[in-house]
C-alpha positions in Angstrom: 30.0 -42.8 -10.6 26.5 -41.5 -10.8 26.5 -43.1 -14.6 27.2 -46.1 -13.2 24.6 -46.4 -11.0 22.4 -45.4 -13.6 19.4 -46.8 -15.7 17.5 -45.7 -18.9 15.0 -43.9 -16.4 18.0 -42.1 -14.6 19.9 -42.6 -11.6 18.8 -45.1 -9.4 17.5 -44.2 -6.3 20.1 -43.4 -3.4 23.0 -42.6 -5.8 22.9 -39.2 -5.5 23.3 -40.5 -1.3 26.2 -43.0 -2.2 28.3 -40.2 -4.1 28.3 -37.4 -1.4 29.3 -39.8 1.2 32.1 -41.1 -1.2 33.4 -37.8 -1.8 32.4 -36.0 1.2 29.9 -33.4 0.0 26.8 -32.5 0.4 23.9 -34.4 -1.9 22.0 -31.4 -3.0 25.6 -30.7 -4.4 26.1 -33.9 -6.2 22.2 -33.0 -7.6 23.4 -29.6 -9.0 26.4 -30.9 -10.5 24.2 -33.8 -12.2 21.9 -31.3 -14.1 24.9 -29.0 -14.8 26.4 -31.3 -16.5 22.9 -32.8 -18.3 22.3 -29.0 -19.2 26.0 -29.3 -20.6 25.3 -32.4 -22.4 22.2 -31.3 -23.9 23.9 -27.6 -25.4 26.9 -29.2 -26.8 24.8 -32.4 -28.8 22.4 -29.2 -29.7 25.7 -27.3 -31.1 27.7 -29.6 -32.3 25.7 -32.6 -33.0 27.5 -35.5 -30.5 29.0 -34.5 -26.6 31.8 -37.1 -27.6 35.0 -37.1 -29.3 36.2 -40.0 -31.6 36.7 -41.9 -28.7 33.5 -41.8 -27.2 34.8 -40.1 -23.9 32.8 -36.9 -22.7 34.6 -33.5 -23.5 36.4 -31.7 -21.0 33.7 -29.1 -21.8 30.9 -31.3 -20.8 32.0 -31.4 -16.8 33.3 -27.5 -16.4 31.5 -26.2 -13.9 33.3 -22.3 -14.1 34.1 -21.8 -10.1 37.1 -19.8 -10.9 35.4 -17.6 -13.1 33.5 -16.5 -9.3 34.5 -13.6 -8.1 36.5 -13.7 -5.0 37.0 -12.3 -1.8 36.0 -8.6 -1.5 34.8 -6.7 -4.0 33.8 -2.9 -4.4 31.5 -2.1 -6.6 32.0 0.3 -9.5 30.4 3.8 -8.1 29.6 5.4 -11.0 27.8 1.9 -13.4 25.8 1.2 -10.3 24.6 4.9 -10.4 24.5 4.9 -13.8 22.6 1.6 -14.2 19.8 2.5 -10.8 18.7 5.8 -12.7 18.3 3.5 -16.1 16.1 1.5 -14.1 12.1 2.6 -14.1 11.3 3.8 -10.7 8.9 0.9 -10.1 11.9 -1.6 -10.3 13.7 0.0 -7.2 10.7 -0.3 -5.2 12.7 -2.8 -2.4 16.2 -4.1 -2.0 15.7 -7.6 -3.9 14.2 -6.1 -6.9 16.8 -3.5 -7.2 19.7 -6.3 -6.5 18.2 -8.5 -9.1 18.1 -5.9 -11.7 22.1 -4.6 -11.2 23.6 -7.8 -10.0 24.7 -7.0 -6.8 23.9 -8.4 -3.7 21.0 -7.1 -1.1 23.6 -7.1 1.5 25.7 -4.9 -0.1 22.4 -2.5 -0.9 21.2 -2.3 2.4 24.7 -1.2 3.4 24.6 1.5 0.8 20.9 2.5 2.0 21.7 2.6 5.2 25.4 3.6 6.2 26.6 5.0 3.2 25.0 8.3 1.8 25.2 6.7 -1.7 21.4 5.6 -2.0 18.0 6.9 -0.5 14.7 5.9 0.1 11.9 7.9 -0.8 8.3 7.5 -0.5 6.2 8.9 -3.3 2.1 9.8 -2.9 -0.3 10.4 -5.8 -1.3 13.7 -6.5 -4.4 14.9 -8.2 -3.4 16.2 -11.8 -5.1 19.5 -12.6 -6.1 20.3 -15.8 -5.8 24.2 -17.3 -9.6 24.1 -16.8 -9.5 23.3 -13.1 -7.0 25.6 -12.5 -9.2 27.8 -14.1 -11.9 27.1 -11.8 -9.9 27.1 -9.0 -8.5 30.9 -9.5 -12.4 32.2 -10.1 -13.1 30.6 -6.6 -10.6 32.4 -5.0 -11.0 36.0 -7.1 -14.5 35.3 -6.6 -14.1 35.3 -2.2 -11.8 38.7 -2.3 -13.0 41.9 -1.2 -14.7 44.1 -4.0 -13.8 46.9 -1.2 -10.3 46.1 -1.4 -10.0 45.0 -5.2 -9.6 48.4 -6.4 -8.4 50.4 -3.0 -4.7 52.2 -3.8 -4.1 52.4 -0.2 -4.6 48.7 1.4 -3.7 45.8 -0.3 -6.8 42.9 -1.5 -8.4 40.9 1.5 -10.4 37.6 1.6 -13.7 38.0 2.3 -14.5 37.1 6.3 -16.9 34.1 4.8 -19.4 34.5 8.4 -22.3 34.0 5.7 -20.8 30.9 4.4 -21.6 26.8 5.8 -19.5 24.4 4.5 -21.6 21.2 3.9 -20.1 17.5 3.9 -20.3 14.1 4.0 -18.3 11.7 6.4 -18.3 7.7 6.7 -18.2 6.5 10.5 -17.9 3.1 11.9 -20.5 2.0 14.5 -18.0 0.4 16.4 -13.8 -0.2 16.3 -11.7 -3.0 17.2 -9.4 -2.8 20.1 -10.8 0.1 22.1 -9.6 1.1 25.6 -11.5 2.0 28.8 -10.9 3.5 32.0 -13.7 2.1 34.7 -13.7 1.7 38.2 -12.0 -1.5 40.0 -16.1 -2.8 40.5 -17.5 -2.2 37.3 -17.7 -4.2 34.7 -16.5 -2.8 31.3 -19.1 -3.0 28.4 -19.6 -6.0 26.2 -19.4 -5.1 22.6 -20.3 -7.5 19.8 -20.3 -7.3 15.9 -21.3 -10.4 13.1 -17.9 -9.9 11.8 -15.0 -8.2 12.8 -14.3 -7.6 9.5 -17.6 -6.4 8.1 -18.1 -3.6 11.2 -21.4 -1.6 9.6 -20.5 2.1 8.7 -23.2 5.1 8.6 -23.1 8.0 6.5 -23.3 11.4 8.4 -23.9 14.7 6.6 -22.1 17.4 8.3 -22.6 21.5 8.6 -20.1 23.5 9.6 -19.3 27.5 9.6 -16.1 29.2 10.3 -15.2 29.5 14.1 -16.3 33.8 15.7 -16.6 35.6 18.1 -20.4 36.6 19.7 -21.2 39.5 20.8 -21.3 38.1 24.5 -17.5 37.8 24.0 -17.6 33.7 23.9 -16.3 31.9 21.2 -18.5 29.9 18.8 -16.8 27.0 17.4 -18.4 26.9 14.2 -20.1 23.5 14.3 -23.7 23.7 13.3 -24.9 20.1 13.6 -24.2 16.5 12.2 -26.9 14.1 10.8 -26.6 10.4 10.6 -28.1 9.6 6.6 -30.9 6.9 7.7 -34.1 6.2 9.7 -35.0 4.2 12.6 -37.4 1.2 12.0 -39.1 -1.1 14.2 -37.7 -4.4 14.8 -40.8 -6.7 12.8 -39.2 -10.3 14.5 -38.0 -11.4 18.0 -34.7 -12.5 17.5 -32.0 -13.4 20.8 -30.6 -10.0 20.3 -33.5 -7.8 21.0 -37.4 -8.3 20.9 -39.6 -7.5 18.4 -41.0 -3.4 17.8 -37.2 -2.7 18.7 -35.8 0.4 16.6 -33.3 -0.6 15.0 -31.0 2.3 12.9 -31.6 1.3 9.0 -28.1 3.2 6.8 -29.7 4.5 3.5 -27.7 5.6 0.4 -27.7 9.4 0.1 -28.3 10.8 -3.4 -29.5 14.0 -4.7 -32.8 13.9 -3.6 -31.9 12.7 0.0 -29.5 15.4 0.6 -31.5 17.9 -0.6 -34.2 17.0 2.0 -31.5 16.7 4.1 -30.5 20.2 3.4 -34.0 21.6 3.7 -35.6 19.4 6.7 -32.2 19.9 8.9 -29.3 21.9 7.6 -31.4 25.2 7.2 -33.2 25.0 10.6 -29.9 24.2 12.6 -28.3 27.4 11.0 -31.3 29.7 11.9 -31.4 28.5 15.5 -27.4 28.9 15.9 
């Protein structure tokens, strides 16, 4: 039917229409069959050099379509190949449901089902780790022989003991944003809650702080001294040179700077060492 409503550009426009109506079916189904069979066409002239026998009719071959070689109703799945063919697999192939299903041939229905009521699969989630080389395990055993005891390191009676580490301060750096997205406040039924405004929510401006911190003691008052020795935003504050409808001019305005060597040493000397002689 579809040939007959055909041209040498194809079939004509509404055929594809005509024949589901006709034969009461769907026309995307009519559409598959029509390349099927095209496909068909094309493989057997490709093989055998003509689709037609001596009578110039089409071979059955040309118009099989192989539903009955589907599988019907329920099926169970083969325990053992699916294990057998999910640990072949590289693990990032079996990173969701449809990749794994299109790599074993069996449905993502029938996966989820497995993952979820059946103790036959698992999900697991996997995190880098840092790969130490023999020389940073090296390293990392001289730090800690280097912060035991000498007291204790060649005492028979007592076992060996960390140092206490009161004369160390633990120096670091730490990004901050001036400002996040979606904060909550908790004012009074008057008052107004504050107005808070960026360029871009997307490009919220971070500073670099350069913290100081010692290990948490007891004085001598008997209070507890948590430790923290001071925190130091990396920057400087500069005077506004323009008016603009944010602020007039000779505002100061905080100015981030990229910390280096040189900067953190000042750092180091200018703030660092006279917080820790005050505390």
């Amino acid at each position: 039917m579809i040939v007959a409503m055909s041209d040498d550009d194809g079939p004509q426009r509404g055929a594809f229409n005509i024949a589901a109506s006709f034969f009461d079916v769907l026309r995307q189904a009519v559409a598959k069959m029509w390349r099927q069979i095209n496909e068909n066409v094309k493989k057997l002239e490709a093989d055998h050099g003509t689709a037609n026998d001596e009578n110039n009719v089409f071979l059955d071959s040309t118009f099989e379509s192989r539903i009955g070689d589907r599988r019907r109703g329920k099926h169970k799945h083969d325990r053992e190949a699916l294990k057998a063919a999910i640990k072949a697999l590289p693990s990032n192939q079996c990173r969701k449901c449809r990749h794994l299903s299109a790599k074993v041939n069996v449905p993502i229905s029938t996966l989820h089902e497995m993952l979820k009521s059946q103790k036959f699969l698992k999900r697991h989630s996997s995190t880098l780790k840092p790969k130490l080389t023999t020389s940073n395990k090296h390293l990392r055993m001289m730090h800690c022989l280097d912060h035991i005891n000498p007291v204790t390191i060649n005492s028979r009676t007592q076992p060996m003991k960390h140092q206490d580490l009161f004369d160390e301060v633990h120096v670091d750096e730490k990004l901050f944003y001036v400002s996040r997205d979606g904060e909550s406040y908790i004012t009074c039924f008057d008052e107004e809650p504050p107005e808070r405004e960026v360029g871009h929510k997307s490009h919220i401006t971070k500073v670099m702080f350069l913290c100081a911190q010692a290990r948490p003691r007891l004085l001598h008052n008997g209070v507890w001294w948590d430790g923290k020795i001071g925190i130091w935003p990396v920057g400087c504050c500069r005077a506004a040179q323009r008016a603009s409808v944010n602020r007039p001019a000779g505002t100061l305005l905080f100015k981030n700077e990229t910390i280096d060597m040189d900067k953190c040493r000042s750092m180091l000397i200018n703030d660092v060492v006279p917080a820790m002689l005050n505390e």
